[in-house]
C-alpha positions in Angstrom: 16.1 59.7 -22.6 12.7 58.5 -21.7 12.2 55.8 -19.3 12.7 56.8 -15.9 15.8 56.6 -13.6 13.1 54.2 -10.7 10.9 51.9 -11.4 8.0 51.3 -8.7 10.2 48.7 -6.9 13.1 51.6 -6.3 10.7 53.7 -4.9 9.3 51.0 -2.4 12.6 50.0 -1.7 14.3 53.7 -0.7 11.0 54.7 1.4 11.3 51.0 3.0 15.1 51.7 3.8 15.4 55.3 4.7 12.3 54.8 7.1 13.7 51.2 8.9 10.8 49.3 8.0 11.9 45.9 7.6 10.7 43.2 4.5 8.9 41.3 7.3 6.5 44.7 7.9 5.9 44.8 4.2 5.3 41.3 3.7 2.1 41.5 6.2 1.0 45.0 5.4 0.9 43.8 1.8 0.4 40.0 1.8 3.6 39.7 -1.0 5.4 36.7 0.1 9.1 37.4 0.6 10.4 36.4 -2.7 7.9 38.4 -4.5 8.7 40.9 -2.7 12.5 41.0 -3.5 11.5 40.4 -7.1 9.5 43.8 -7.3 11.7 45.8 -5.5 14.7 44.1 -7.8 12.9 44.7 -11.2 9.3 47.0 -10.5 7.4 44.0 -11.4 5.1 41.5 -9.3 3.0 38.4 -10.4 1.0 38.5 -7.0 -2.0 41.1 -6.1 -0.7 43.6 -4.0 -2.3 45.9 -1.3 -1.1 49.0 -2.8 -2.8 51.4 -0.2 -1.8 50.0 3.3 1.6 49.8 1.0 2.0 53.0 1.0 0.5 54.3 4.0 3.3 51.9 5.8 5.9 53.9 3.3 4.4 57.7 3.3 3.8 57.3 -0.1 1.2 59.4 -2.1 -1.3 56.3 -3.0 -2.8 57.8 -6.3 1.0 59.4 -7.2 2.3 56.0 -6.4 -0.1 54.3 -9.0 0.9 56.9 -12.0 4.3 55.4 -11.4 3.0 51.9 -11.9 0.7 52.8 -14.7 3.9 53.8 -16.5 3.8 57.9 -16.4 7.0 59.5 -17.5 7.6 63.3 -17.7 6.5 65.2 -21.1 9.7 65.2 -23.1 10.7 68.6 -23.6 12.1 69.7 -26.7 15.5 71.6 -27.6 13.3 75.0 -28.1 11.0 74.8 -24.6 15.0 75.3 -23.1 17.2 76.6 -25.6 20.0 77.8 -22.8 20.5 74.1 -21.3 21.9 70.9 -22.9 21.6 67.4 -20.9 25.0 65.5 -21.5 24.5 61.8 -20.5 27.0 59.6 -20.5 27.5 55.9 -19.3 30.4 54.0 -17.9 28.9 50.7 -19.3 26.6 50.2 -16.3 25.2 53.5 -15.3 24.0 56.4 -16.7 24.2 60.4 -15.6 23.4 63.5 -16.5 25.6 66.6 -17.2 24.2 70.5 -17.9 25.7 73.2 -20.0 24.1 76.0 -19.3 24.8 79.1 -21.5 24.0 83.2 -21.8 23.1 83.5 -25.2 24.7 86.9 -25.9 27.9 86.8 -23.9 28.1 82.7 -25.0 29.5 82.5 -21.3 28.7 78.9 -19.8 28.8 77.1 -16.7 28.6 73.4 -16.5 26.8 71.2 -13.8 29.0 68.2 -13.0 30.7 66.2 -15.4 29.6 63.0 -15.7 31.8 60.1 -17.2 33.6 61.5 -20.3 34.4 64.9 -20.8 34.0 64.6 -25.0 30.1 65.0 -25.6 30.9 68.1 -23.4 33.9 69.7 -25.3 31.5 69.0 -28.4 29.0 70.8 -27.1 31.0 73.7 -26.1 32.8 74.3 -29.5 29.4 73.8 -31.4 27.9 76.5 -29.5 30.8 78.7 -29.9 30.8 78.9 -26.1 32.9 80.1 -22.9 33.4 78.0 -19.7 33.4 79.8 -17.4 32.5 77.5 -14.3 32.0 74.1 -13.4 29.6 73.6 -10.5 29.6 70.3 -8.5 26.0 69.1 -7.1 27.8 66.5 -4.8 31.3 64.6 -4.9 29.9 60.9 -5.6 32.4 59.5 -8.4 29.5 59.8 -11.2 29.1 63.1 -10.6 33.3 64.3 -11.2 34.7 61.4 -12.8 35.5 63.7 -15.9 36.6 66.5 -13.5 40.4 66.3 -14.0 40.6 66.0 -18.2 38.2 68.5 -17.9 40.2 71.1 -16.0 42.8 70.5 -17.9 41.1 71.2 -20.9 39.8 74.7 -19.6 42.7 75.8 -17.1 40.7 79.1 -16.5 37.3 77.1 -16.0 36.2 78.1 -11.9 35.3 75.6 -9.6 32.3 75.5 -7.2 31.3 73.1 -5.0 30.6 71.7 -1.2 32.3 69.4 0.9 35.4 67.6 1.8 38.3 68.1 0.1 37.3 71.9 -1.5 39.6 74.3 -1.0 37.9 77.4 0.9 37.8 79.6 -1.9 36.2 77.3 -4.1 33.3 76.2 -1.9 29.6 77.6 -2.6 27.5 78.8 0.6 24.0 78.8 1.1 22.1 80.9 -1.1 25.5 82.6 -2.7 25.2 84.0 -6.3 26.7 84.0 -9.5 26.7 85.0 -12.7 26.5 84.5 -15.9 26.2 86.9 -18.5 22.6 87.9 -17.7 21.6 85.0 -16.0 21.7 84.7 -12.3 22.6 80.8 -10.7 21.8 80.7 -6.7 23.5 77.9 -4.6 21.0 76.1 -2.1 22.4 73.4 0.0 20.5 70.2 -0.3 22.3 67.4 2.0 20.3 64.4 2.2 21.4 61.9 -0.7 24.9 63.4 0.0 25.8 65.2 2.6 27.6 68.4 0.6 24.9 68.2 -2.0 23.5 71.6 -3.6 21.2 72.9 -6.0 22.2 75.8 -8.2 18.5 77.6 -9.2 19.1 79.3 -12.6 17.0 82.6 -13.3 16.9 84.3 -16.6 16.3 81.5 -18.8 14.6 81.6 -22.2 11.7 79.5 -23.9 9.2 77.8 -21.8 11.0 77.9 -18.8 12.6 81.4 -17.1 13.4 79.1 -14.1 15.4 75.5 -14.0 16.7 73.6 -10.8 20.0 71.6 -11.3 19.4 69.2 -8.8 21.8 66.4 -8.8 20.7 63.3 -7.0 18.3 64.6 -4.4 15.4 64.6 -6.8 14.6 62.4 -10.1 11.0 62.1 -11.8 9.1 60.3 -10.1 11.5 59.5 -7.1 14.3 60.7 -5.1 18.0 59.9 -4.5 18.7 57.3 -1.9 19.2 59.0 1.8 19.0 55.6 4.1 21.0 57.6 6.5 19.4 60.9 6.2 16.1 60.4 4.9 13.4 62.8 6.5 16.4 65.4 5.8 16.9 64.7 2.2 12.5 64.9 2.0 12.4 68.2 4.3 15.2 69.8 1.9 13.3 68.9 -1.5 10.3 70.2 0.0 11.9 73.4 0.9 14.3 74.1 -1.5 12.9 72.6 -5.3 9.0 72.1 -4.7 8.9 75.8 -3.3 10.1 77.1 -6.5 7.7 79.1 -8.1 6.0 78.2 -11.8 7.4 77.4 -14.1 10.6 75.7 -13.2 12.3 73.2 -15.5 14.4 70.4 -12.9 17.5 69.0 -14.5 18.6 65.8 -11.7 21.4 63.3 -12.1 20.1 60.5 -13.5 16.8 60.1 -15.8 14.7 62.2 -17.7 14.7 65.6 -17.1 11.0 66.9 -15.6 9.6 69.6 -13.9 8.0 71.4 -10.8 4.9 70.7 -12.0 5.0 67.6 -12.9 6.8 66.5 -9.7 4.3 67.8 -7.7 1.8 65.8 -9.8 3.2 62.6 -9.6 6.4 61.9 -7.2 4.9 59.5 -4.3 7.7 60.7 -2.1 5.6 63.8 -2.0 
């Protein structure tokens, strides 16, 4: 997986629309016409010069951030040894793609996986490969991507434990803030991170190996580069990113639901929302 889940236009688009700025403001802060401006946030491409800086002071985008995402920057990828605990699972329903994590303790082989994406078959692979355990499936928010395998999968692995947030979670399977599990020798924190959804939740993993000790399952509320929409709760999703991921300390891989996966540093490098 390389390219990334937002192009420039997405990123206009969900800072235009989570802050109420109408396509008339942007059309005279930028001097786009109103077609060319439907056509960049629609495909991240524009014929016409653009005003990028009054752009994004109109958006609160980071202006020099802003432009790495135009020039094309992607995150480094990462290699199978910089994270030899975690395996990204994406698969696609035809039309969208998303991300799934098996995450593993490498003496016990106990693992817990983080949502479940379309298909639960890339996933069961994975899992007898490894010679591994499921022990728990933890849900970063209830949007259909996220579960659609949930039932096949439970069914599969009867004794598999639930976590998650929200409507429809029976008490003793819903995570609190800052609760703890876990797994074999590897510690998973829940942090609530409402914003994109409103039960969504980070699960912080410590005790990784390779390059990175630390990751951040972070389902939609962060992506490199960008952001999960929040046109409803927009300043919230931002505050809770800010707090809860881009505190974390160095070095932390982040594993989100769609795209590439990136990390700390490299968000703080280069995602305008920030």
């Amino acid at each position: 997986m390389s390219g990334l889940e937002d192009h420039a236009g997405d990123i206009v688009r969900k800072s235009r629309m989570g802050l109420g700025v109408s396509e008339a403001d942007v059309v005279e802060v930028t001097g786009l016409s109103q077609k060319a401006l439907e056509q960049f946030e629609s495909e991240g491409s524009v014929q016409e010069e653009i005003q990028w800086e009054p752009l994004c002071e109109r958006l609160q985008l980071h202006p020099e951030k802003f432009k790495s995402i135009l020039d094309g920057w992607t995150p480094r990828p990462l290699q199978g040894e910089s994270m030899p605990q975690i395996r990204q699972i994406a698969t696609d329903d035809g039309g969208m793609e998303v991300n799934a994590y098996l995450v593993w303790d490498p003496d016990s082989r106990e693992a817990a996986l983080f949502d479940t994406g379309w298909n639960p078959d890339p996933i069961k692979k994975c899992i007898q490969q490894e010679g591994l355990t499921l022990k728990n499936l933890f849900i970063t928010h209830q949007h259909h991507d996220h579960i659609a395998a949930m039932t096949p999968l439970r069914k599969l692995y009867p004794s598999m434990q639930l976590q998650a947030q929200g409507h429809g979670v029976p008490p003793k399977n819903q995570v609190s803030e800052g609760q703890m599990f876990s797994l074999g020798t590897l510690k998973i924190h829940a942090r609530m991170t409402p914003g994109h959804a409103s039960d969504g939740v980070t699960y912080v993993i410590n005790g990784l190996s390779g390059d990175f000790p630390r990751a951040a399952i972070v389902g939609d509320a962060i992506f490199a580069g960008s952001m999960g929409g929040a046109t409803a709760h927009f300043e919230l999703a931002k505050t809770k990113i800010r707090k809860v991921i881009l505190s974390l300390d160095q070095p932390t891989l982040i594993c989100p639901g769609h795209g590439p996966l990136t990390t700390l540093k490299e968000e703080q490098s280069h995602n305008p929302f920030f």
